[in-house]
N, C-alpha and C positions, 0 to 999 in steps of 0.2 A: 429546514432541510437537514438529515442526517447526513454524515459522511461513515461510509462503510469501510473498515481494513480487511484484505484479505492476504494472508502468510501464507505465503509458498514454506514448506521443510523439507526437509531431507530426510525424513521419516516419516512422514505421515504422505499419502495418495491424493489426499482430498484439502485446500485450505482451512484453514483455520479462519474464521469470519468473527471480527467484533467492530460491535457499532461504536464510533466516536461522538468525545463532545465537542468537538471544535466548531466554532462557527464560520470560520474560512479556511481556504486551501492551507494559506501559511499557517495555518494552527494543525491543521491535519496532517501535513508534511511532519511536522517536529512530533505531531503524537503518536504516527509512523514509524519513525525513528523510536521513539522508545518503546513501543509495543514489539518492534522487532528485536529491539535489545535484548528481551525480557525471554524470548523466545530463543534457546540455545540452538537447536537446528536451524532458525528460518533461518531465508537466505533473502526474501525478494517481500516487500510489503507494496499490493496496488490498495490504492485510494479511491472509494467510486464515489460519485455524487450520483443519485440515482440510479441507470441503468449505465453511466459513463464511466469508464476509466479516466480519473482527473489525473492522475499522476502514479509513479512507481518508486518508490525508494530501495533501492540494495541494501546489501550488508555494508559496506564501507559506507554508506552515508551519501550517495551518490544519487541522484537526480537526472536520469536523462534529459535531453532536449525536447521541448515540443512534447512536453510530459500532458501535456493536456489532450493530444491529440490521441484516442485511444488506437487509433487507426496505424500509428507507427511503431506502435508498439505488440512484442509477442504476444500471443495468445497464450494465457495457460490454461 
């Protein structure tokens, strides 16, 4: 299984898409985090396993709830 990141910014219209290597969530989470680092505009990093949203990471480092459930979360 891939896990895919997708970067929200504040300059660009469209995400920024890079494939991860992590072999699970909690690896993807943290690779999340630093892909978003790397990215001086982004603001919001989602996590897909397949066609899911598994999770979302912010700029602060922040983790919603219920981050698995793509259904609670906004659409961008």
């Amino acid at each position: 299984m891939t896990y895919f990141c997708f970067i929200e910014s504040a300059i660009l219209s469209v995400p920024h898409m890079e494939p991860m290597m992590a072999d699970d969530l909690d690896e993807a989470k943290l690779e999340a985090e630093a892909l978003l680092a790397q990215h001086s505009s982004g603001y919001v990093a989602h996590i897909f396993d397949d066609d899911e949203r598994a999770a979302t990471i912010r700029r602060d480092g922040s983790t919603p709830p219920n981050s698995r459930d793509h259904k609670e979360l906004p659409a961008f």
